[in-house]
PADORO-445070 format. One line per 3 residues: number of its first residue (from 0); for each residue y negated, z negated, x negated of N, C-alpha, C, O, CB. Coordinates in steps of 0.05 Angstrom, whole numbers, padded with zeros to 5 digits. Atoms other than C-alpha are relative to their C-alpha. Glycine has a CB too. Example, Ala and Ser with C-alpha at 12.3 -4.5 7.8 and 13.67 -1.06 7.14 Angstrom:
REM PADORO-445070
0) 00024 00000 -00018 00090 -00156 -00246 -00024 00000 -00018 -00024 -00013 -00039 -00001 -00025 00020 ~ 00024 00001 00016 00021 -00143 -00273 -00022 -00014 00015 -00044 -00018 00005 -00009 00029 -00009
END
This chain:
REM PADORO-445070
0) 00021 00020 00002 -00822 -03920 -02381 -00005 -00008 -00029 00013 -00010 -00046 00007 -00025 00017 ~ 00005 00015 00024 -00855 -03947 -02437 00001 -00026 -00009 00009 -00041 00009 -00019 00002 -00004 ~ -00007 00026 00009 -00850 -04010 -02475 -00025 -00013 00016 -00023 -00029 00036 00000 -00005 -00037
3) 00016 00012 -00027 -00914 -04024 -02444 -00001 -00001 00026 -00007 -00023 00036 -00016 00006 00002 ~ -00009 -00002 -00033 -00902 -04009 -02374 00016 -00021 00003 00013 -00040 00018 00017 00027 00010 ~ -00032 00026 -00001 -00836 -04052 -02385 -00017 -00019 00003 -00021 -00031 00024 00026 -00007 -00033
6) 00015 00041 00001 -00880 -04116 -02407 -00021 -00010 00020 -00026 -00034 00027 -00020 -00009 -00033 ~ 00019 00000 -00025 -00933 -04099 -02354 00017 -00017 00023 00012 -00037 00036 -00007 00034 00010 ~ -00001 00007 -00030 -00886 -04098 -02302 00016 -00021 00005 00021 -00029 00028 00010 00022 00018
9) -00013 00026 00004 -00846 -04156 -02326 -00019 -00026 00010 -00017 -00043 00028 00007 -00001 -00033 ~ 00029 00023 -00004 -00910 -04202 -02328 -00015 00000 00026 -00031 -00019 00031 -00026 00007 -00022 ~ 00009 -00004 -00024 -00930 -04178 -02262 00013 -00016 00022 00006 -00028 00043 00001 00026 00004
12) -00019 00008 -00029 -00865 -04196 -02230 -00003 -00036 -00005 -00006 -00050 00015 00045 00015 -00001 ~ -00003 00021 00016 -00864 -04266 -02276 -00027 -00018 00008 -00027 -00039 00021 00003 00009 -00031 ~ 00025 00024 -00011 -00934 -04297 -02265 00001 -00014 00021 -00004 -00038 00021 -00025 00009 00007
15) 00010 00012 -00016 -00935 -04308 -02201 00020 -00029 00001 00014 -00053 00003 -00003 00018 00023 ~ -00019 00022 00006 -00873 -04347 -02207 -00006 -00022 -00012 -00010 -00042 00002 00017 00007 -00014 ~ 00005 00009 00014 -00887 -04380 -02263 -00026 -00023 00004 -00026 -00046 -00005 00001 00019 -00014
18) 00020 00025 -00001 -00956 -04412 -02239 00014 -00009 00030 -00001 -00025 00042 -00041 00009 00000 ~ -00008 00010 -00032 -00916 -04426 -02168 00014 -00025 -00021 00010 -00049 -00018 00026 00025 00027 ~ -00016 00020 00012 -00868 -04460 -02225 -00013 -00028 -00016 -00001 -00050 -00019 00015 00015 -00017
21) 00023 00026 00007 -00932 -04506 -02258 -00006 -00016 00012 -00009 -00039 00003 -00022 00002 -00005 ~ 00014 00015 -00016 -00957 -04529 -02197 00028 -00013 00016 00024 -00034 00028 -00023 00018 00018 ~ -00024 00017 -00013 -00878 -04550 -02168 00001 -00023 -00012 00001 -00045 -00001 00029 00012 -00002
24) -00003 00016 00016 -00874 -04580 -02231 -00031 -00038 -00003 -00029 -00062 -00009 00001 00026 -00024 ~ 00004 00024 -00002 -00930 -04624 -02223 00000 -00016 00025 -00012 -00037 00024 -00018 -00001 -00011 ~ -00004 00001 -00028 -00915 -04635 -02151 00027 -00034 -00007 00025 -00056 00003 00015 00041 00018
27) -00016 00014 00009 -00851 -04673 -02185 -00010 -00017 -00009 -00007 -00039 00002 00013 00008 -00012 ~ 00017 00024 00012 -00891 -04712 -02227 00001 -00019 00021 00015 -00037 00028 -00030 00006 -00008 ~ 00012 00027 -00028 -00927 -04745 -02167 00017 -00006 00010 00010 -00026 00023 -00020 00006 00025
30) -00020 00013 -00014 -00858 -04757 -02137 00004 -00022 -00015 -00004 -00044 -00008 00024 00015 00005 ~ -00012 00014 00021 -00831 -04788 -02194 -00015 -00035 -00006 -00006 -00058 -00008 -00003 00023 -00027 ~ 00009 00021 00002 -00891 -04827 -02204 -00014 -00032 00029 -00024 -00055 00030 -00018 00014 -00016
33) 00002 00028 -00022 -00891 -04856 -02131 00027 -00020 00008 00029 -00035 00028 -00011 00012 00031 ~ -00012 00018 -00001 -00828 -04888 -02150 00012 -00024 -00009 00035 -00033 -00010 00006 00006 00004 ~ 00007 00035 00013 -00849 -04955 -02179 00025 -00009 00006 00044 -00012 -00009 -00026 -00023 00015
36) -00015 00025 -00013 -00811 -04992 -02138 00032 -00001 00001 00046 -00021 00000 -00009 -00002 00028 ~ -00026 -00006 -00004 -00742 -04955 -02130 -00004 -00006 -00045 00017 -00015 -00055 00010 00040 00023 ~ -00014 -00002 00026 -00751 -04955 -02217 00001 -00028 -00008 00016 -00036 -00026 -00014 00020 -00022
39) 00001 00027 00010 -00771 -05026 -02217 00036 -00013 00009 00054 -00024 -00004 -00029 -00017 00019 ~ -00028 00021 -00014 -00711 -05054 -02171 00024 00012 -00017 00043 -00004 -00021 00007 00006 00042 ~ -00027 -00015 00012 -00658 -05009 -02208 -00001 00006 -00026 -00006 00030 -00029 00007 00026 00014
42) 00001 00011 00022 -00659 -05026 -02280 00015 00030 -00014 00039 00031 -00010 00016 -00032 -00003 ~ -00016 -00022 00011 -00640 -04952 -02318 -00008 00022 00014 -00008 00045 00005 00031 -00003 00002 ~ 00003 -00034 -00015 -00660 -04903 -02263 -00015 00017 -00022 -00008 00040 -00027 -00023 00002 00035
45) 00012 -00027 00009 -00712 -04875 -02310 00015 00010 -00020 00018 00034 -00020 -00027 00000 -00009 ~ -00028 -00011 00012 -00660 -04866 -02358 00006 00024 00009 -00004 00046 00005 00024 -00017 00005 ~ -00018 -00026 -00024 -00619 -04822 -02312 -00010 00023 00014 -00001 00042 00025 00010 -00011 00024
48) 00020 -00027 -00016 -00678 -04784 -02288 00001 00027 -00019 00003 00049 -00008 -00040 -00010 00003 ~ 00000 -00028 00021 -00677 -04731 -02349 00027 00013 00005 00030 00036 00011 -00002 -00006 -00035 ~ -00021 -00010 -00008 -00608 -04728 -02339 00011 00017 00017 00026 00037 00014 00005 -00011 00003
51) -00001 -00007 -00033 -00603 -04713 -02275 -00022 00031 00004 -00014 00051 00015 -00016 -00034 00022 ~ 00010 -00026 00003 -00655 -04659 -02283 00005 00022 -00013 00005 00045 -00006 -00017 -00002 -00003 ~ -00011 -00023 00023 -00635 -04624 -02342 00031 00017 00020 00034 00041 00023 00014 -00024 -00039
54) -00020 -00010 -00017 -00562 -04621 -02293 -00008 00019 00016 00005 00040 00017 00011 -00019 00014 ~ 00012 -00023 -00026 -00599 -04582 -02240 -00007 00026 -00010 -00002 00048 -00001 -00029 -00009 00015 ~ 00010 -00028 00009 -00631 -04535 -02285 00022 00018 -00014 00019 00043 -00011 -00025 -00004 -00020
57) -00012 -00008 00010 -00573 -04519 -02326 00029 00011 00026 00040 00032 00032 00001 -00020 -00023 ~ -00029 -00020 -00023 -00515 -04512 -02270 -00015 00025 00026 -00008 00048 00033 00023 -00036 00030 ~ 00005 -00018 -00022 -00555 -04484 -02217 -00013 00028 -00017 -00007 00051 -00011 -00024 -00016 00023
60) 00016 -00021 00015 -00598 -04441 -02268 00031 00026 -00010 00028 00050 -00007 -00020 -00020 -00033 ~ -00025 -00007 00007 -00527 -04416 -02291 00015 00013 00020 00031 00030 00013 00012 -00021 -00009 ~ -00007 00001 -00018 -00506 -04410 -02221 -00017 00033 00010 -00007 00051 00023 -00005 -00030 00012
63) 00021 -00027 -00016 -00567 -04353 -02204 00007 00019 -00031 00009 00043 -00029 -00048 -00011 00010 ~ -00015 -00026 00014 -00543 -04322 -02276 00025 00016 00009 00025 00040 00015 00008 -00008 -00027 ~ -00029 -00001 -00014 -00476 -04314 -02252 00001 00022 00014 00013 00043 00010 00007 -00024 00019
66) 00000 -00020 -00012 -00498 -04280 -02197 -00021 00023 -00003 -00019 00043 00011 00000 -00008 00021 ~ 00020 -00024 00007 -00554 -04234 -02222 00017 00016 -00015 00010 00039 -00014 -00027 -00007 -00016 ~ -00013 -00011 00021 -00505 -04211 -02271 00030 00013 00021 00043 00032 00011 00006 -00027 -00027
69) -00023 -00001 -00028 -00447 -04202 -02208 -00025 00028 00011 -00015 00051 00013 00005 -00042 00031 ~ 00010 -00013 -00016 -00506 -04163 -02177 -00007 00039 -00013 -00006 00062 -00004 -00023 -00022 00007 ~ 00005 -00023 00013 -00528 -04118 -02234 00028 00018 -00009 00025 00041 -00018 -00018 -00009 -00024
72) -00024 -00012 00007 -00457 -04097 -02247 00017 00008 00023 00040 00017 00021 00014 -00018 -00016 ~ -00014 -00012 -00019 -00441 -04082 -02182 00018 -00013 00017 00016 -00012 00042 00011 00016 -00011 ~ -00009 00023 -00006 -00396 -04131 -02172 00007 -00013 00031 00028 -00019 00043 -00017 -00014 -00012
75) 00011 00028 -00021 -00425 -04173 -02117 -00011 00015 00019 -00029 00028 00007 -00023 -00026 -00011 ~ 00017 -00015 -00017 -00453 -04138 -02055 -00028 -00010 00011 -00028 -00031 00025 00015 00006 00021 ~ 00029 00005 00000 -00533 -04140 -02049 -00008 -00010 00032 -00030 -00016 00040 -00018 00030 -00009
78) 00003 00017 -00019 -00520 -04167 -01982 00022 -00027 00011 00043 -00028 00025 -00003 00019 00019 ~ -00020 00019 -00003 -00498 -04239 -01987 00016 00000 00025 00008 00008 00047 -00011 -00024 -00003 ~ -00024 00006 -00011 -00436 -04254 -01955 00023 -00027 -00009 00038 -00023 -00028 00012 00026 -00005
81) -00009 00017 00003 -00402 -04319 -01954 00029 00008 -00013 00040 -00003 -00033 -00004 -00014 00023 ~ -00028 -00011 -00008 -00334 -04277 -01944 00011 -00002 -00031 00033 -00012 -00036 00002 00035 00016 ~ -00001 -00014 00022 -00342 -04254 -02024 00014 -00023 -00013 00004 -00046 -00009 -00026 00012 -00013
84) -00016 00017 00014 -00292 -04291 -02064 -00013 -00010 -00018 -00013 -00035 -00020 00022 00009 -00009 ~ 00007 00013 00018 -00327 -04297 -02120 -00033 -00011 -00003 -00042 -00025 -00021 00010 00016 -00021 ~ 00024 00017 -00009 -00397 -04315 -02091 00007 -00031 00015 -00010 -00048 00018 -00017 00018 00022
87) -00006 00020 -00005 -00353 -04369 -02061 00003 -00019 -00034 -00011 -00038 -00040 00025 00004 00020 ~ -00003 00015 00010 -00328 -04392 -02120 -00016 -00008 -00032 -00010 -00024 -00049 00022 00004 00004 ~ 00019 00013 00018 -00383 -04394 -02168 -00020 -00022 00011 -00033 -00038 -00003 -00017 00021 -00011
90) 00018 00020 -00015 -00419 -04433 -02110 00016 -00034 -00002 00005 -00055 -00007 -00003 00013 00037 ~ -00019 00023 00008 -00356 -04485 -02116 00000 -00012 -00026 00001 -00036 -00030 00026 00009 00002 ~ 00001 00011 00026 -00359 -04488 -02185 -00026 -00010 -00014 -00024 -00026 -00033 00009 00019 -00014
93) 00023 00005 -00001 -00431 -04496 -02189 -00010 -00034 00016 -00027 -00049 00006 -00010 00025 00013 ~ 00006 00029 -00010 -00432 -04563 -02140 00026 -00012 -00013 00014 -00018 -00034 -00003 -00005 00038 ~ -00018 00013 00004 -00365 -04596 -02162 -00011 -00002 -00030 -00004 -00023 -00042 00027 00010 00008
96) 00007 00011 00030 -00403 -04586 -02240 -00026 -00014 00003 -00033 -00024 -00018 -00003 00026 -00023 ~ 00024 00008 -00008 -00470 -04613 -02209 00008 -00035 -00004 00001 -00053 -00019 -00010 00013 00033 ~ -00009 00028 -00011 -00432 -04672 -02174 00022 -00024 -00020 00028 -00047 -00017 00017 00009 00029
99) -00022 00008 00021 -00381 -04685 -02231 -00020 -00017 -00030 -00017 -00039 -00041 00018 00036 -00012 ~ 00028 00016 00034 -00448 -04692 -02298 -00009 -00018 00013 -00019 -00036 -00001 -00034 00019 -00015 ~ 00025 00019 -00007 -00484 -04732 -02251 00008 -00030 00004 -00004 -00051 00005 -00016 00009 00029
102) -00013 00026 00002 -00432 -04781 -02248 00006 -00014 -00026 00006 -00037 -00033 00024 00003 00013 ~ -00005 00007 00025 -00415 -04774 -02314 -00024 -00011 -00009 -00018 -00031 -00022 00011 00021 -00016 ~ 00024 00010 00015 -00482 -04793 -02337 -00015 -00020 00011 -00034 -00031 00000 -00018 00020 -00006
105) 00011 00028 -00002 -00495 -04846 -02294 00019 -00021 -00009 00008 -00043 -00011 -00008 -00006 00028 ~ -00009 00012 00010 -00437 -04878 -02320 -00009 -00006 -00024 -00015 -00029 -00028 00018 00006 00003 ~ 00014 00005 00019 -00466 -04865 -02388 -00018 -00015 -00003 -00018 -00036 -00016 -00006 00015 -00006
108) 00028 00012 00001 -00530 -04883 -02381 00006 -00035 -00001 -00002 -00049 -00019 -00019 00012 00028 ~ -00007 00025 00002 -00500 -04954 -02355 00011 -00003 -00026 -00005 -00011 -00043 00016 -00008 00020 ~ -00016 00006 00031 -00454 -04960 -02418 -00013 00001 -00020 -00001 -00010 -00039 00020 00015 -00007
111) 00016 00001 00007 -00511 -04945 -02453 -00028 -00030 -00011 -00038 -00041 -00031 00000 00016 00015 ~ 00022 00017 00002 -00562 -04992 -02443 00020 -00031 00004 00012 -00053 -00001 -00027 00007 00026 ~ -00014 00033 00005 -00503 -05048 -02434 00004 00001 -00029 00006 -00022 -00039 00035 -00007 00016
114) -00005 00005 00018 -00493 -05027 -02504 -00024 -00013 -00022 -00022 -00029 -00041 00012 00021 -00004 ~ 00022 00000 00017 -00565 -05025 -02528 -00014 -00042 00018 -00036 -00052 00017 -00027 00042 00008 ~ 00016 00023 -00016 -00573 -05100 -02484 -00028 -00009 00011 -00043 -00028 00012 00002 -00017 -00012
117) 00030 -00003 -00020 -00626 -05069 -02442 00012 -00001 00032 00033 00006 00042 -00020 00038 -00005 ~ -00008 00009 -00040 -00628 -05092 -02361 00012 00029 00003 00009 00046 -00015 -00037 -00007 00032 ~ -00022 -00016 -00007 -00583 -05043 -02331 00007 -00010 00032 00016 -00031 00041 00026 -00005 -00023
120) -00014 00014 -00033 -00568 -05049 -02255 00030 00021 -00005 00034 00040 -00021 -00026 00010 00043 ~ -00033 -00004 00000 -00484 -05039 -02236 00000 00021 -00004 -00020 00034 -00002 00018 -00005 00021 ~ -00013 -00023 00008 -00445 -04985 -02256 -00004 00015 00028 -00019 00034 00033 00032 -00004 -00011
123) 00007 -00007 -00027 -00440 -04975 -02185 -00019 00013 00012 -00017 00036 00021 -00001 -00016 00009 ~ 00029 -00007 -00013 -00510 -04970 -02158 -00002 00026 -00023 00009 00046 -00015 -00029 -00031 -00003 ~ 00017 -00023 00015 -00538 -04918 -02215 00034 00030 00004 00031 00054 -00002 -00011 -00016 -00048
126) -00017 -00031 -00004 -00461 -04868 -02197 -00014 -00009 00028 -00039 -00009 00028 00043 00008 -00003 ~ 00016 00007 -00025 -00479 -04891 -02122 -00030 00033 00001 -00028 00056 00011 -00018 -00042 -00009 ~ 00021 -00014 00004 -00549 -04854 -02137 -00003 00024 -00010 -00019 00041 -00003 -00010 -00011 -00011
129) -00008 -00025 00009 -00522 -04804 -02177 00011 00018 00020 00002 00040 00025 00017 -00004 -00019 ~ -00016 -00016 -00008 -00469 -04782 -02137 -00011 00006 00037 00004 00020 00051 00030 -00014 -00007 ~ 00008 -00006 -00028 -00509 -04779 -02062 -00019 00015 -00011 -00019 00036 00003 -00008 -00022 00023
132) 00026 -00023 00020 -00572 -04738 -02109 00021 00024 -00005 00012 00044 00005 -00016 -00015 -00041 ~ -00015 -00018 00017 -00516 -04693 -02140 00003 00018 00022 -00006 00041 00023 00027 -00009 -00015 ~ -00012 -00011 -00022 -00487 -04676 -02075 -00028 00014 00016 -00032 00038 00018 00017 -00024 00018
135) 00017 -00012 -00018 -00544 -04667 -02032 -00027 00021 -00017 -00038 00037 -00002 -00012 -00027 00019 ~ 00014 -00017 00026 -00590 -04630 -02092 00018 00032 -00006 00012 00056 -00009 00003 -00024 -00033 ~ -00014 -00029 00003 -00532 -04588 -02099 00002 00014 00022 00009 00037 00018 00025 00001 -00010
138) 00000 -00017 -00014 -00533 -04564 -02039 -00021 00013 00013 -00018 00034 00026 00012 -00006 00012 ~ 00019 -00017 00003 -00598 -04550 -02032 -00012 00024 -00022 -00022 00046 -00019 -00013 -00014 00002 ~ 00009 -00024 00019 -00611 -04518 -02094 00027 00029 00004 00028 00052 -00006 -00001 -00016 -00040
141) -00033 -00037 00003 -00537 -04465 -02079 -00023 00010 00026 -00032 00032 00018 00060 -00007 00020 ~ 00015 -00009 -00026 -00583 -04450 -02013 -00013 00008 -00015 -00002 00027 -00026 -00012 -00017 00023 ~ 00026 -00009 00023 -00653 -04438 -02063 00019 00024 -00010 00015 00047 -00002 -00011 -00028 -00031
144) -00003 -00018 00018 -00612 -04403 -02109 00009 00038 00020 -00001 00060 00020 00028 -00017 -00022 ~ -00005 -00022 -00010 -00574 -04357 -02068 -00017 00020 00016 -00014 00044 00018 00018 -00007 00010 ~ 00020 -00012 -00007 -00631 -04342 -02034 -00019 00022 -00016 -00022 00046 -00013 -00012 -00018 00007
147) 00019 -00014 00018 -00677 -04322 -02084 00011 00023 -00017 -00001 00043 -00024 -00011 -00020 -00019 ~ -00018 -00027 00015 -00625 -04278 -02120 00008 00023 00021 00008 00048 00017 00034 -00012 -00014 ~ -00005 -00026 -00011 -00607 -04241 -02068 -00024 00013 00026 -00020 00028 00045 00032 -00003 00011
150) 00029 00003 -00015 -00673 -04239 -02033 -00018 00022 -00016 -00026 00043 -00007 -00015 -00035 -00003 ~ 00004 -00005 00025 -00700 -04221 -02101 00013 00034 00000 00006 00056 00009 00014 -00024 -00020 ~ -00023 -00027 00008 -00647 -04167 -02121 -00005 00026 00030 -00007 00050 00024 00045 -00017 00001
153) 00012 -00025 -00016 -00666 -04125 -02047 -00020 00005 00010 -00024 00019 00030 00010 00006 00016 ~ 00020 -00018 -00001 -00726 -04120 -02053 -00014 00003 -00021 -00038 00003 -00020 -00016 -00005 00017 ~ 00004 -00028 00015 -00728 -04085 -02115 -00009 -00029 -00029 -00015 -00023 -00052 -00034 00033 00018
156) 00004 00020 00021 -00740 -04154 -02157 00025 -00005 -00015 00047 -00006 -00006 -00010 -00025 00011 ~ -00023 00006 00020 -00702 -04171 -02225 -00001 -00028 00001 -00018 -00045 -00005 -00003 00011 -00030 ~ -00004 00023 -00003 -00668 -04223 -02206 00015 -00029 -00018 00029 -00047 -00009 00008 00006 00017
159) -00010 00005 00023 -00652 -04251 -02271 -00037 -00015 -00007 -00043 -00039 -00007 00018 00031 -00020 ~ 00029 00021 -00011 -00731 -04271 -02271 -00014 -00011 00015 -00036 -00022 00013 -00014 00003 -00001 ~ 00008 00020 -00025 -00736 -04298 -02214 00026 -00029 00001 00016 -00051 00008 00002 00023 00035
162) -00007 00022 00000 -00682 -04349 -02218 -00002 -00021 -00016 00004 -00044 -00008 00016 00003 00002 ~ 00004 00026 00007 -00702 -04388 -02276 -00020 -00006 00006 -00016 -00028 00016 00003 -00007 -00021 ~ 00013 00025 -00013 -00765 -04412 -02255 -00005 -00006 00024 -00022 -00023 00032 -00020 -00004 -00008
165) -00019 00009 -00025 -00738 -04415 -02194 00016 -00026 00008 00013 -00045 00024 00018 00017 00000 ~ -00022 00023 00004 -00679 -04456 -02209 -00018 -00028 -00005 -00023 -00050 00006 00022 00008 -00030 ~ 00008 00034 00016 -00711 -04502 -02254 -00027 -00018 00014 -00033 -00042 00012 -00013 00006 -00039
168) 00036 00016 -00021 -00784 -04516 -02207 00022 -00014 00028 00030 -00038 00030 -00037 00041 00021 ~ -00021 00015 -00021 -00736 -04528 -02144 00010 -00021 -00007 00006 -00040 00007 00021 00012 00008 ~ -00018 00018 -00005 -00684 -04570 -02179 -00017 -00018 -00016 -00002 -00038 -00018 00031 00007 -00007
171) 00021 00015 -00004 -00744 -04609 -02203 -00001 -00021 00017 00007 -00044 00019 -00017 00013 00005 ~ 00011 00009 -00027 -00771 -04619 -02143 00012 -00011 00018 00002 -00027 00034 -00009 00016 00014 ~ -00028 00003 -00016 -00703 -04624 -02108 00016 -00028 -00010 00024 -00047 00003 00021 00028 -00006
174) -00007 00023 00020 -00680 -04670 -02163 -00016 -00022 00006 -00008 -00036 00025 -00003 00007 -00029 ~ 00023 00023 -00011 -00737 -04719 -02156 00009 -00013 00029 00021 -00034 00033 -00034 00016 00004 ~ -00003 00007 -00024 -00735 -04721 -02084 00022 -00011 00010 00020 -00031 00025 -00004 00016 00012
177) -00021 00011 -00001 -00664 -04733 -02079 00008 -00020 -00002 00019 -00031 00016 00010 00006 -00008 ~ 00001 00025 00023 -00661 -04790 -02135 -00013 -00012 00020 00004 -00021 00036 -00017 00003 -00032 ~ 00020 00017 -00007 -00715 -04825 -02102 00016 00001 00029 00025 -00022 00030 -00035 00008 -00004
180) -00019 00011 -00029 -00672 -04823 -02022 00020 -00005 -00011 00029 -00023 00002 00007 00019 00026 ~ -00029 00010 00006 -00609 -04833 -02056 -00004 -00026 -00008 00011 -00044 00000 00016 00017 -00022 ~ 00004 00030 00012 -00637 -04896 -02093 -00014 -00012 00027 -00015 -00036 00024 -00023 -00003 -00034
183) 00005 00020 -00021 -00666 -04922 -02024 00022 00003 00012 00023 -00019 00024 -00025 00001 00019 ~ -00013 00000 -00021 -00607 -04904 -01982 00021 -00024 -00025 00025 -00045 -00013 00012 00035 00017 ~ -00016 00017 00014 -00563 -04947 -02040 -00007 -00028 00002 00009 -00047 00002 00000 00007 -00027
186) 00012 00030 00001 -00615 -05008 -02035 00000 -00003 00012 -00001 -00027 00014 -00017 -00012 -00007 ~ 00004 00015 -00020 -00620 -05008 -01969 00040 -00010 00004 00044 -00030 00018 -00019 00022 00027 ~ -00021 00007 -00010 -00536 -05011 -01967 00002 -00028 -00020 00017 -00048 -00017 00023 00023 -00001
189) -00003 00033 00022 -00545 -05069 -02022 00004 00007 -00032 00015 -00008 -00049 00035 -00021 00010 ~ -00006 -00003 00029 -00543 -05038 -02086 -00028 -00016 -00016 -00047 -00029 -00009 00003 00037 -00009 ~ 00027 00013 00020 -00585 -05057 -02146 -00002 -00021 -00016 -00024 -00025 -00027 -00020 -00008 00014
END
């Protein structure tokens, strides 16, 4: 093949993605921005919102390298299997690092803005929020991912371009959505 052919058939496989990944992306937006009310009552969420996203894209995005790189090397067999030791345990290591930053950084974020003597709701409420988003985000996006990689990978797709804007439009979208039920299921238990 030629260098052209290569970038052809790269851009071929990549677009479609890519505008699926514009339009997730503003799909998020409009989440984000129908939640006045959860950002009003909880003093810091938007804080924690970058956070919390950047986490998704980076572990899970990391999570579908992992295995594209397991796949192209042989490695990893092109028909998932839970059984595979080490598709287990990049999937383990992938939510326990999801569920682990997201705590860490809502702790931050509080310690933060107590430092900078900006409103701040409890330490509590913003891990609270963190840590029911982390969990349930991560386990949607190990589902997304694993999917798309090995979905991807047999039928004849490089699956190394398909997981990042993959990863990162999902855990978006996933992210958002999450954040925003985790911060009502916290207020409705009394956080805030």
């Amino acid at each position: 093949m030629t260098i052209r052919e290569v970038a052809v058939a790269a851009y071929r496989e990549a677009l479609p993605v890519l505008a699926l990944s514009a339009v997730g992306g503003l799909f998020a937006g409009a989440v984000l921005g129908g939640m006045e009310e959860e950002l009003r009552v909880v003093p810091g969420l938007l804080v924690l919102v970058p956070a919390l996203l950047a986490t998704r894209g980076n572990v899970y995005g990391s999570l579908g390298a992992r295995l594209a790189t397991g796949l192209h090397q042989g490695l990893v067999d092109p028909h998932l299997s839970l059984d595979d030791r080490r598709i287990r345990n990049a999937v383990a290591a992938a939510l326990a690092n999801g569920v682990l930053v997201s705590v860490f950084a809502a702790v931050l974020t509080h310690l933060f803005l107590v430092a900078l003597s900006r409103p701040a709701a409890s330490m509590l409420t913003l891990v609270g929020i963190a840590l029911i988003a982390g969990v349930v985000s991560g386990v949607l996006l190990t589902a997304a991912v694993l999917s798309v990689v090995f979905y991807g990978y047999r039928r004849g797709l490089n699956p190394d371009t398909l997981a990042g804007p993959v990863v990162t439009t999902t855990g978006d979208l996933v992210g958002i959505a999450t954040m925003l039920f985790a911060a009502r299921v916290v207020l409705a238990l009394g956080g805030g």
